[in-house]
MARBA-754928 format. One record per residue (C-alpha): residue number from 1; residue in three letters; x, y, z. Coordinates in pm, whole numbers, plus 50000, padded with zeros to 5 digits. Example, Ala and Ser with C-alpha at 12.3 -4.5 7.8 and 13.67 -1.06 7.14 Angstrom:
<pts>
i / aa / X / Y / Z
1 / ALA / 51230 / 49550 / 50780
2 / SER / 51367 / 49894 / 50714
</pts>
This chain:
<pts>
i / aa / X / Y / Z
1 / UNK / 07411 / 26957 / 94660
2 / UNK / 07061 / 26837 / 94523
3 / UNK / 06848 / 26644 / 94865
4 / UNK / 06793 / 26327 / 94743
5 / UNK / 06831 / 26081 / 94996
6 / UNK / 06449 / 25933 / 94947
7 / UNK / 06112 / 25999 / 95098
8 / UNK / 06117 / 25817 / 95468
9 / UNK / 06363 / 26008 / 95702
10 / UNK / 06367 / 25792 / 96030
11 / UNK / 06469 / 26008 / 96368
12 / UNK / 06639 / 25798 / 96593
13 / UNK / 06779 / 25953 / 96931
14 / UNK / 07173 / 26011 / 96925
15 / UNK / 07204 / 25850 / 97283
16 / UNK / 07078 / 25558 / 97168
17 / UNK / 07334 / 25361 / 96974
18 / UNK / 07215 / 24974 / 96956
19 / UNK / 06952 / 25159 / 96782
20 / UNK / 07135 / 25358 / 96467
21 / UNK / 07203 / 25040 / 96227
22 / UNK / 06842 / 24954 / 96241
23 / UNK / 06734 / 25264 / 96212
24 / UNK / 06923 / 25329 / 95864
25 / UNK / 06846 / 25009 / 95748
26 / UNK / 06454 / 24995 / 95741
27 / UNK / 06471 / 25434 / 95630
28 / UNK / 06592 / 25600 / 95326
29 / UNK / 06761 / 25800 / 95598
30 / UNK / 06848 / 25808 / 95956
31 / UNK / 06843 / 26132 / 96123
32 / UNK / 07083 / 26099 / 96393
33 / UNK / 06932 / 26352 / 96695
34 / UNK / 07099 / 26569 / 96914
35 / UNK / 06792 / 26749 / 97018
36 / UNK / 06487 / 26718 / 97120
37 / UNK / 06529 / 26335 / 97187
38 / UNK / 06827 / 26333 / 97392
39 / UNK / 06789 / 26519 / 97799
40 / UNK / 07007 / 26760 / 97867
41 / UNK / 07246 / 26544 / 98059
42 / UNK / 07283 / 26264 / 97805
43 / UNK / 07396 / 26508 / 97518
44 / UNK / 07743 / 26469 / 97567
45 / UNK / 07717 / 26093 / 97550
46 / UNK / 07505 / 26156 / 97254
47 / UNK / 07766 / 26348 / 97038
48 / UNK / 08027 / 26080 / 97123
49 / UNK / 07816 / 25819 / 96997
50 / UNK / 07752 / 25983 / 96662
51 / UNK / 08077 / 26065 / 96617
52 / UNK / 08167 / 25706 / 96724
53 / UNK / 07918 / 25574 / 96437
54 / UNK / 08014 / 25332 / 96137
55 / UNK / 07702 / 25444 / 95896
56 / UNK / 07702 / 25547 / 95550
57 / UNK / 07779 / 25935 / 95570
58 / UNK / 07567 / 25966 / 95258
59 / UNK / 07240 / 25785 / 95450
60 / UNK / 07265 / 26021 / 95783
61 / UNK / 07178 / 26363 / 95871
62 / UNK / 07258 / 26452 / 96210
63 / UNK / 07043 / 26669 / 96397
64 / UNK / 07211 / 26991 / 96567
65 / UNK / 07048 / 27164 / 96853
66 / UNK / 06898 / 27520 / 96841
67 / UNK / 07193 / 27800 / 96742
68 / UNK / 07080 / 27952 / 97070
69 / UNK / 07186 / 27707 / 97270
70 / UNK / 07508 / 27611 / 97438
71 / UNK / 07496 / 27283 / 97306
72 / UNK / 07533 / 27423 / 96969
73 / UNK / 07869 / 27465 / 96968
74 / UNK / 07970 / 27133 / 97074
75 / UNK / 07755 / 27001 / 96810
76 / UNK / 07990 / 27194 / 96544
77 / UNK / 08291 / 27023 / 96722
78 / UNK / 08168 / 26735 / 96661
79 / UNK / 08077 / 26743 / 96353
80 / UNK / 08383 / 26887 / 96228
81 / UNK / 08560 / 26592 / 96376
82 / UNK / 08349 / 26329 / 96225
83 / UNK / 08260 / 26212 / 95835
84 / UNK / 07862 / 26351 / 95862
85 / UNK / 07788 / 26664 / 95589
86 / UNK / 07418 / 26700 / 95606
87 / UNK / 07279 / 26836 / 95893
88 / UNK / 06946 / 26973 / 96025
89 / UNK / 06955 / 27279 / 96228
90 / UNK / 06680 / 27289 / 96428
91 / UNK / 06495 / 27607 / 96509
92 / UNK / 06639 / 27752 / 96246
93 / UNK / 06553 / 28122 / 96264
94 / UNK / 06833 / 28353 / 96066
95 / UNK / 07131 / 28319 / 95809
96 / UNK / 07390 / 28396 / 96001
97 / UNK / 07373 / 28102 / 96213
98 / UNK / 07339 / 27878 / 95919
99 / UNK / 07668 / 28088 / 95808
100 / UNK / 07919 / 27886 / 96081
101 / UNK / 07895 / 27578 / 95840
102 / UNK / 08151 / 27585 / 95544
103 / UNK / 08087 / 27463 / 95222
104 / UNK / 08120 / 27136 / 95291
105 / UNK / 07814 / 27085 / 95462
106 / UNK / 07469 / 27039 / 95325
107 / UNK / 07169 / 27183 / 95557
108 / UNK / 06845 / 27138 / 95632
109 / UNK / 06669 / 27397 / 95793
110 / UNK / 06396 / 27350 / 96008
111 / UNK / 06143 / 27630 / 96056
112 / UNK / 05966 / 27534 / 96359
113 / UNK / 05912 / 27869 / 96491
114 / UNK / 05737 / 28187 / 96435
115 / UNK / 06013 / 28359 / 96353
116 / UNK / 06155 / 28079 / 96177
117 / UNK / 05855 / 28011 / 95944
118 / UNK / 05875 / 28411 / 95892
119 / UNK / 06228 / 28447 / 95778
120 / UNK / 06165 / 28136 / 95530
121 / UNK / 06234 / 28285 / 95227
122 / UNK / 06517 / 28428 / 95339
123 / UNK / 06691 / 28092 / 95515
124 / UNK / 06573 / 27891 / 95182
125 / UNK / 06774 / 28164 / 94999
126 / UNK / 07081 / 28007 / 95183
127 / UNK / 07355 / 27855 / 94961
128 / UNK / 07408 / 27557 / 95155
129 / UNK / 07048 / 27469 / 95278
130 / UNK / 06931 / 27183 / 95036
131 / UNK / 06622 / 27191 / 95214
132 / UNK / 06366 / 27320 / 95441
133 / UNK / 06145 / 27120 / 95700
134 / UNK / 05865 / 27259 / 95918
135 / UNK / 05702 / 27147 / 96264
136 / UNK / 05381 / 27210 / 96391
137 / UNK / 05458 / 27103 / 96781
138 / UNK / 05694 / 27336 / 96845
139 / UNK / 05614 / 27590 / 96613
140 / UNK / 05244 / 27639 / 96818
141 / UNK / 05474 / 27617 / 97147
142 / UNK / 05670 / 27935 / 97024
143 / UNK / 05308 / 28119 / 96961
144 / UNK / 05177 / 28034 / 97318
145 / UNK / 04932 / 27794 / 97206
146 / UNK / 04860 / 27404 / 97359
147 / UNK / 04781 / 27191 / 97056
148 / UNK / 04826 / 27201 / 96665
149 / UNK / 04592 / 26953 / 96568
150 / UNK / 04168 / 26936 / 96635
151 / UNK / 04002 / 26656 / 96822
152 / UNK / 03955 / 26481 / 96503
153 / UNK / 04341 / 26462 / 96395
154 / UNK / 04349 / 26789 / 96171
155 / UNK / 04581 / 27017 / 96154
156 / UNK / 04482 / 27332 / 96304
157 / UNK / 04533 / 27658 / 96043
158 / UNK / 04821 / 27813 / 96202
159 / UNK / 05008 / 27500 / 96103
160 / UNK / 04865 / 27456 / 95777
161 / UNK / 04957 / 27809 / 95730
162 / UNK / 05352 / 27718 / 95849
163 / UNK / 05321 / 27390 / 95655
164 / UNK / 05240 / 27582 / 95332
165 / UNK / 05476 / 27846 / 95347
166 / UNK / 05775 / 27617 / 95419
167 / UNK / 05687 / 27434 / 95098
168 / UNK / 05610 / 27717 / 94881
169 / UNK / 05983 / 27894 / 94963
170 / UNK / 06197 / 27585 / 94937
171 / UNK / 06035 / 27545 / 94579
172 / UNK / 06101 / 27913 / 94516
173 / UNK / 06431 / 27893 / 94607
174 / UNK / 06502 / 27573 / 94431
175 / UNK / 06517 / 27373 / 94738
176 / UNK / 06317 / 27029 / 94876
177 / UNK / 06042 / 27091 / 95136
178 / UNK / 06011 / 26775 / 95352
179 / UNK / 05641 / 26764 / 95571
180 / UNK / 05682 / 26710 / 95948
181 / UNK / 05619 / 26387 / 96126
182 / UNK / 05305 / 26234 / 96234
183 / UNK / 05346 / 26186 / 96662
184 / UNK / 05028 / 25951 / 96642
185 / UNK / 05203 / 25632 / 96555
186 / UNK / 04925 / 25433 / 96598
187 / UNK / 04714 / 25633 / 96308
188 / UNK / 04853 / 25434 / 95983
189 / UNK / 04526 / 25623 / 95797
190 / UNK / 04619 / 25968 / 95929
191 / UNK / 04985 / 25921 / 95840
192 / UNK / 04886 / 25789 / 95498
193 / UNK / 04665 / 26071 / 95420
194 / UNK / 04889 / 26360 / 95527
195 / UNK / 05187 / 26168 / 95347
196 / UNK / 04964 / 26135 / 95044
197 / UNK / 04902 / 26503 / 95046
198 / UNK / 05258 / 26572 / 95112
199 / UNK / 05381 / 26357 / 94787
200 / UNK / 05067 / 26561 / 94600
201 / UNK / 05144 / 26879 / 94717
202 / UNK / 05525 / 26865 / 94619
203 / UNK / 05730 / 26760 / 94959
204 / UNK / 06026 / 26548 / 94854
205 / UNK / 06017 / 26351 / 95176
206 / UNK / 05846 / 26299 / 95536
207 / UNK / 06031 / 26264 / 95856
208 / UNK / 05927 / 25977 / 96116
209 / UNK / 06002 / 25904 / 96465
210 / UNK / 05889 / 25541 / 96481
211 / UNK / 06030 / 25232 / 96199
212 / UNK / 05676 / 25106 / 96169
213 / UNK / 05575 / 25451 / 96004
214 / UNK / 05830 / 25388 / 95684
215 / UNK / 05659 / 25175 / 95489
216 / UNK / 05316 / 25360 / 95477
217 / UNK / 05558 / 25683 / 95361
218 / UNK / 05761 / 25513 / 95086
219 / UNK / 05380 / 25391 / 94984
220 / UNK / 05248 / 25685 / 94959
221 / UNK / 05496 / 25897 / 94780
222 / UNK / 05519 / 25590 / 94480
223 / UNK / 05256 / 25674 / 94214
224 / UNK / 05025 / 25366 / 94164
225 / UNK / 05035 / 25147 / 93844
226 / UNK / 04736 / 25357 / 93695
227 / UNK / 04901 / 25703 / 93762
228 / UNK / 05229 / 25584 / 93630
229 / UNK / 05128 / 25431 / 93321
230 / UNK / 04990 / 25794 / 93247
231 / UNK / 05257 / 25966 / 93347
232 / UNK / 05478 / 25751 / 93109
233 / UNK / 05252 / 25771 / 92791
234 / UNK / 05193 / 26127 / 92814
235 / UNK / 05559 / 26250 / 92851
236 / UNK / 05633 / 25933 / 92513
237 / UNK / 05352 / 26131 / 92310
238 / UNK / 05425 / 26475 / 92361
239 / UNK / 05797 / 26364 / 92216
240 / UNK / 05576 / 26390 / 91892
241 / UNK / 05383 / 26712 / 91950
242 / UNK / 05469 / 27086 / 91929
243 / UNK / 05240 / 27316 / 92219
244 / UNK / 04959 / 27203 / 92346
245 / UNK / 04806 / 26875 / 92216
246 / UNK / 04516 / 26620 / 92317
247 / UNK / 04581 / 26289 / 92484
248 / UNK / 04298 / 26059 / 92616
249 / UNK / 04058 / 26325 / 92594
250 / UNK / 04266 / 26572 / 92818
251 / UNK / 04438 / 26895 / 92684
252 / UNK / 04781 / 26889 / 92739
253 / UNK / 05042 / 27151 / 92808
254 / UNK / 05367 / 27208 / 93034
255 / UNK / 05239 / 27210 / 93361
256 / UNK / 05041 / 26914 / 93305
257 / UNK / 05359 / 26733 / 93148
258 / UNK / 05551 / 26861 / 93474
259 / UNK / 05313 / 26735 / 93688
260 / UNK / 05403 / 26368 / 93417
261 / UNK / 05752 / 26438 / 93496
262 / UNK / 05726 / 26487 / 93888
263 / UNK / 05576 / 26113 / 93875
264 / UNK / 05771 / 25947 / 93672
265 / UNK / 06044 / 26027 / 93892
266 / UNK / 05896 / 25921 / 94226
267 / UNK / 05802 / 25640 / 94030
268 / UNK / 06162 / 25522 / 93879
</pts>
């Protein structure tokens, strides 16, 4: 299965029905969460009220806890029970957890760990993970450290580090990357430039915790008019041209006209 369920993935808290239908209307996708939103004792409430849930299977990914965890395991029996195939496993550290799914499931792994940003490769390798995701909160938590970003908003390098290998094995593996969300929801401008980057860089999507953050996402993974327009006359001119060629001054060759192609998708 290819990810392409669009570039705004909205979390929303699994104990927190009145909120799902919302939720999956302003997103591309809903990311029903079992995890880190949901306290300990309101999990079991949590898993009845996904399973309980009328949404479009195809529009949800559920969010499993940790493969360490007790709660794990109920997650899977619930799942199993209900019509949701694509699921994020989060901490994702090894295979063989990922290996308890059958092939009906779709996964997104998220490498939010040390360990989990070092076996990378290996989990993008996986035949049913679609794609990876990264996180820089708990990823510093699992190195000891108190904060990923500087005063001033960025990233620290650690992170950057994490952020960069994620994306670099899902592509080499064939798989999406999607960029971690932005906890500031008050910084539109920070959230626009790291999304901006993201799109740039070769992400597929961004996750979100809060509905106002969507529309500066879907924003800034759509190529403006100018960018576009390019994108579109370059790929319609090389139809007539063997190798390299010139266009509007610029020397054209395939990884420019993949760079044409990776735009005029985001853009159709």
């Amino acid at each position: 299965m290819v990810f392409d369920l669009g570039p705004a993935l909205l979390f929303c808290p699994g104990d927190r029905p009145e909120r799902f239908a919302k939720a999956a209307e302003r997103a591309d996708a809903v990311i029903l969460d079992l995890e880190d939103a949901v306290a300990p004792d309101a999990k079991s409430a949590a898993r009845a009220h996904v399973a309980a849930s009328d949404l479009d299977p195809a529009r949800v990914i559920v969010r499993v806890n940790a493969p360490d965890t007790a709660d794990f395991a109920d997650d899977l029996a619930m799942l199993a029970e209900s019509p949701f195939r694509t699921v994020m496993v989060a901490k994702a550290e090894d295979t063989a957890a990922l290996d308890r799914f059958d092939e009906s499931y779709s996964l997104i792994a998220l490498c939010e760990t040390a360990r989990g940003v070092s076996e990378a490769a290996r989990i993008a390798a996986h035949d049913r993970v679609v794609a990876l995701m990264w996180g820089a909160e708990d990823l510093v938590a699992s190195l000891g450290g108190t904060a990923s970003r500087h005063a001033d908003g960025r990233y620290r390098d650690v992170a950057r580090l994490a952020r960069s290998r994620v994306l670099l094995e899902a592509a080499a593996h064939g798989k999406a990357a999607i960029d971690a969300v932005h906890i500031d929801i008050e910084d539109t401008l920070g959230l626009a430039a790291e999304a901006e980057d993201a799109a740039a860089s070769g992400f597929r999507a961004t996750a979100c915790i809060h509905p106002g953050q969507v529309a500066t996402i879907r924003a800034a993974y759509a190529p403006d008019a100018e960018t576009l327009a390019w994108a579109r006359d370059v790929l319609a001119a090389a139809e007539g041209e063997r190798g390299v060629f010139r266009f509007c001054g610029q020397m054209v060759d395939e990884p420019v006209l993949r760079h044409a192609r990776a735009v005029a998708e985001r853009g159709a």
